[in-house]
N, C-alpha and C positions, 0 to 999 in steps of 0.2 A: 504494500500500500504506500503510493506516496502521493504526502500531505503540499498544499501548495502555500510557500511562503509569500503572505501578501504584506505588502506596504502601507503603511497607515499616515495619518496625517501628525508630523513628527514634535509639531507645535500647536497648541491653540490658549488662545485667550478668550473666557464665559465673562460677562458682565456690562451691565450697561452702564454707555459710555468709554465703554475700551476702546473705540475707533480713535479717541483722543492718545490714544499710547503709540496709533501707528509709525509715526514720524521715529522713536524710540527703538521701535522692534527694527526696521526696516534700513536705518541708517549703518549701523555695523554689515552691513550686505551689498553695501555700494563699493561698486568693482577701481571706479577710478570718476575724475570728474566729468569725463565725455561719456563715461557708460549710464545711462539714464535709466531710469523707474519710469516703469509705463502704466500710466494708470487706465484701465478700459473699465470707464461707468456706465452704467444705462442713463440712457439720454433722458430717462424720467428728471434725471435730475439735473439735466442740462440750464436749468434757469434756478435751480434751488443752491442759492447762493449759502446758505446754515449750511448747508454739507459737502458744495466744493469746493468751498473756502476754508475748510479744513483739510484737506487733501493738502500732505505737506510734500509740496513740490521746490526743486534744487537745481541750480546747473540745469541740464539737459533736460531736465523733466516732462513729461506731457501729458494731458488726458487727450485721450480720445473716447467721444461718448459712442455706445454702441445702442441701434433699436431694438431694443427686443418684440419688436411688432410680430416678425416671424423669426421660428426655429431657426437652430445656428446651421448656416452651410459651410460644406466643405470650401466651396469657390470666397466664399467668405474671410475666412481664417488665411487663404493664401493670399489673398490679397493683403489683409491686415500686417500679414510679414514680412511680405515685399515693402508694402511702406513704411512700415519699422527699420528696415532693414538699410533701407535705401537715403531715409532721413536722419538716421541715428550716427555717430563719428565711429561707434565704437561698440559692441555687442551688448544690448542691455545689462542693467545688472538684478534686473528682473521683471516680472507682471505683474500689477495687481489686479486682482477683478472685483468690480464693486457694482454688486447688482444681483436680480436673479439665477437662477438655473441657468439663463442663453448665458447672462455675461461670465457666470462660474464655468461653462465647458468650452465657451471662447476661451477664459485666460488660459485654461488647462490646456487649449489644443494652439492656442500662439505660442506659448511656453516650450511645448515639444516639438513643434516644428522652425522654432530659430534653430535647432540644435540638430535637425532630421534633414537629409535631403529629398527631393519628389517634393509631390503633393499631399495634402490632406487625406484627400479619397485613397491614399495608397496605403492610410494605417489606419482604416479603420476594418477593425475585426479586435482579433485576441491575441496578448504578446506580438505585435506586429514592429513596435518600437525598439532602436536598435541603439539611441544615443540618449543620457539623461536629460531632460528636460533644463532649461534658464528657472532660477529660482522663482518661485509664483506663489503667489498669499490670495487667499478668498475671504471677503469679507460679506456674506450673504444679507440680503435686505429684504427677504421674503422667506419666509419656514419651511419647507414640506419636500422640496425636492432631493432635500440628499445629494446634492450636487458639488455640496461644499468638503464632502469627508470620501465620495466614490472614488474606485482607480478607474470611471469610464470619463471620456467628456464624447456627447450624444451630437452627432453631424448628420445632415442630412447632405449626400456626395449626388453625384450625377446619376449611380446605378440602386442609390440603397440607402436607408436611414438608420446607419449602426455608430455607434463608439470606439471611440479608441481606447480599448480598453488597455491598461497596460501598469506594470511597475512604478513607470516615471510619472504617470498620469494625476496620483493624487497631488495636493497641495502640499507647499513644505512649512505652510503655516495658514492657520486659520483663526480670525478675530469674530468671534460672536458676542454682537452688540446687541441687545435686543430692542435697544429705543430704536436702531435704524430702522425698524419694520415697523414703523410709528404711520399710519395713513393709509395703508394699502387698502385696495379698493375693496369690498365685501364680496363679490365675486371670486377676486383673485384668490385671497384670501382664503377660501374653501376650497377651489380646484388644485390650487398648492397643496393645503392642507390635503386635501383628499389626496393628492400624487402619494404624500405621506404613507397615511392611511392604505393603499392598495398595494404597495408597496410590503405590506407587513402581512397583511392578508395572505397575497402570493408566496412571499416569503416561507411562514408558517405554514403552510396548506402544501408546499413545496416539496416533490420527494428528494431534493438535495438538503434539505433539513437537517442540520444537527445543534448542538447546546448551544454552539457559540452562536450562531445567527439565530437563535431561538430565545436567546436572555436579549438580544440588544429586542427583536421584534415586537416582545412581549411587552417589554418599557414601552415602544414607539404607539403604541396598541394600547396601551391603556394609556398612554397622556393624549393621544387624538381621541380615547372615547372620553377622556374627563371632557375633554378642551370643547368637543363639538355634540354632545350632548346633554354629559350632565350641566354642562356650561355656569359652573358655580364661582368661576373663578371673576377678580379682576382686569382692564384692560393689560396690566404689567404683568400680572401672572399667567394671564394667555397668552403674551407675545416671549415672556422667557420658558414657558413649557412649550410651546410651537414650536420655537429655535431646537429645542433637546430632541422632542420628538423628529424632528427632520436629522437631526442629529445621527439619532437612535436607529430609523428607520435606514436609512442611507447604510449602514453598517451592516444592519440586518442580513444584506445581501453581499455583503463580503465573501463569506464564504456558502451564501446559499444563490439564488439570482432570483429575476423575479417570473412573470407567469404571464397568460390568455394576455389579460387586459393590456399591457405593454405591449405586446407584440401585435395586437393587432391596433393598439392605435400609431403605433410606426407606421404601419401600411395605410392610416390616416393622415398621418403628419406629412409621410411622403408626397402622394397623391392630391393633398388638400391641400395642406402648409395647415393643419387643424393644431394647433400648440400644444404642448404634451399635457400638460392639468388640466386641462378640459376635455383633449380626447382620451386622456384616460376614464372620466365619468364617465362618458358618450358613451363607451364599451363595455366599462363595469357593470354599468345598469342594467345591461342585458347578460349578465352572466351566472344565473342561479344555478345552472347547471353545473357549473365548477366550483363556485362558491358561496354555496347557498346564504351562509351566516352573515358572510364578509356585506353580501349586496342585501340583504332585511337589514343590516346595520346602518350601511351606506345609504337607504334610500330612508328610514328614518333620520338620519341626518342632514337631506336634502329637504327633507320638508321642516324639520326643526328651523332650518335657517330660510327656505322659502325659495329654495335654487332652481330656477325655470335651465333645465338642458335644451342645447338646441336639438332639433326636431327635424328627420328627412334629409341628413347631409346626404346619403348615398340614394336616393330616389331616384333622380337623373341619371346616373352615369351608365357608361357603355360598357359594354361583356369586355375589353379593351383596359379599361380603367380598373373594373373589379377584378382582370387577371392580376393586372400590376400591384395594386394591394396586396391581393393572396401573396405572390412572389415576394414581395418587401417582407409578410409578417413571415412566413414559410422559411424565411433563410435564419430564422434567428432562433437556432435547433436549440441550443442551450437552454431557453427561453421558456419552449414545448418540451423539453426531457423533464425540466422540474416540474413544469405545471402535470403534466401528463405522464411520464416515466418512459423509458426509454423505446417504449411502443409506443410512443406517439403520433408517428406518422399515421397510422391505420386507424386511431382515435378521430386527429383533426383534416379530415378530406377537405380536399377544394371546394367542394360541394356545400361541405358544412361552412366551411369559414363564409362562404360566399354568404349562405340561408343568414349568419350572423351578423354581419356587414348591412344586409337588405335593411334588416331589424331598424338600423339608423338612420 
């Protein structure tokens, strides 16, 4: 039997208001005066002068804001490091990402590709990465994805919407503030969360299952059912039990993966550009057949908080479109072995996934 040695996230800072220590953490890690710190923020906060005016920028410094309107691409990322690259004197002396999920697997996927030759689209799979990553810090501003502690960062390339998953991949530091996730929208806020939340479901329900991804799931799973039912808590105790729980949940699947719902809203996000916290609901919803509990839970919770899903995305499309899906979810075997076990193919037919898909 052999066990696989995973990388974890080697530093973090819990507490609100730690964002004000960044300058601190980050400064012994500067390479030289032309090698600069690259800040990449979500443009949300492109006019929110409270928070990037605290971005402690030096020398060569720069933000660049990234949208996270749609899922990160690979054509994306290679762009971003060409003009990194092109504009810089001198090889970063690291990323930071400051923002959701997209901007947490952007930093993750500029980070390894300074350091990588090709393109994006050419590591995304598993162990595909051959050089360690440029130093990269995540500082998340939204709870629930797990984005902040995974060894994946999740691209959508020209043939496929996978990860690169990999050794170098996680963060070599992580600052969890939880005042930053002060305003987020109430929608977001739940399809995040629920990312969480499905996340731990699959996890645990998973036949790759063992103790270790079972004590962090189990944490993640009961602070997303305090947080989004019993809902007893204050606005500060929900937003630093959401941070853990994404925390919690993101780990879970270190050493387990996750299940149905992820994979087939890839073959959404692909086809659609449908954003992964929302199409993971869109597909959770309809999944009592694999996990009965997980979705009576989930949909109490959607109506606890009052969450209208959209309705009829795959209506329209052509036998064309719905191959392409199946194909997208279909390749993400690891995905189907835990949800399903190693029969899985003869479980999930094209035919099924398709009848599933319709469902939306």
């Amino acid at each position: 039997m052999s066990y696989k040695n995973y990388p974890m996230v080697s530093r973090v800072v819990f507490g609100r208001g730690s964002f004000s220590q960044l300058e601190d953490i980050i400064a012994p890690k500067r390479l030289s005066s032309i090698a600069p710190f690259i800040f990449l923020v979500d443009d949300v906060f492109e006019k929110n002068t409270a928070l990037t005016s605290r971005i402690p920028l030096g020398y060569d410094d720069k933000i660049i804001f990234i949208s996270a309107e749609e899922e990160p691409k690979t054509s994306q990322v290679d762009a971003l490091v060409e003009e990194i690259i092109v504009t810089s004197k001198q090889r970063p002396s690291g990323i930071i990402g400051i923002g959701g999920g997209t901007v947490m697997d952007m930093a993750k996927a500029v980070a390894i590709m300074i350091t990588n030759d090709g393109e994006a689209k050419d590591y995304q799979g598993w162990d595909l990465v051959k050089n360690p990553a440029i130093y990269h810090v995540g500082i998340p501003t939204i709870s629930g994805t797990g984005a902040e502690v995974s060894r994946t960062t999740v691209l959508t390339g020209p043939e496929k919407k996978l990860g690169i998953n990999s050794d170098y991949t996680p963060f070599d530091q992580v600052i969890l503030d939880p005042e930053l996730t002060k305003g987020v929208p109430k929608d977001q806020w739940f399809y995040t969360g629920m990312d969480c939340f499905i996340h731990c479901v699959e996890s645990l329900k998973g036949t790759y299952l063992n103790a270790f991804s079972e004590s962090y799931g189990e944490k993640a799973y009961e602070l997303c059912y305090e947080l989004f039912l019993d809902n007893n808590l204050s606005e500060e105790e929900g937003q630093d039990k959401l941070m853990m729980a994404s925390w919690h949940g993101g780990m879970s699947i270190a050493y387990s993966q996750v299940g149905v719902a992820h994979a087939m809203s890839y073959g959404l996000g692909y086809l659609l550009g449908t954003k992964h916290g929302i199409g993971n609901c869109i597909v959770f919803d309809h999944l009592e057949e694999f996990y009965p509990e997980g979705v009576r839970v989930f949909k109490e919770m959607k109506a606890k908080h009052e969450i209208q899903l959209p309705q009829g995305l795959c209506t329209h499309l052509s036998d064309t479109e719905f191959d392409t899906m199946i194909d997208v979810a279909l390749s993400l075997g690891p995905l189907w072995e835990n949800a399903l076990g190693k029969e899985w193919k003869k479980i999930m037919t094209r035919q099924k996934l398709r009848d599933l898909y319709s469902k939306m």
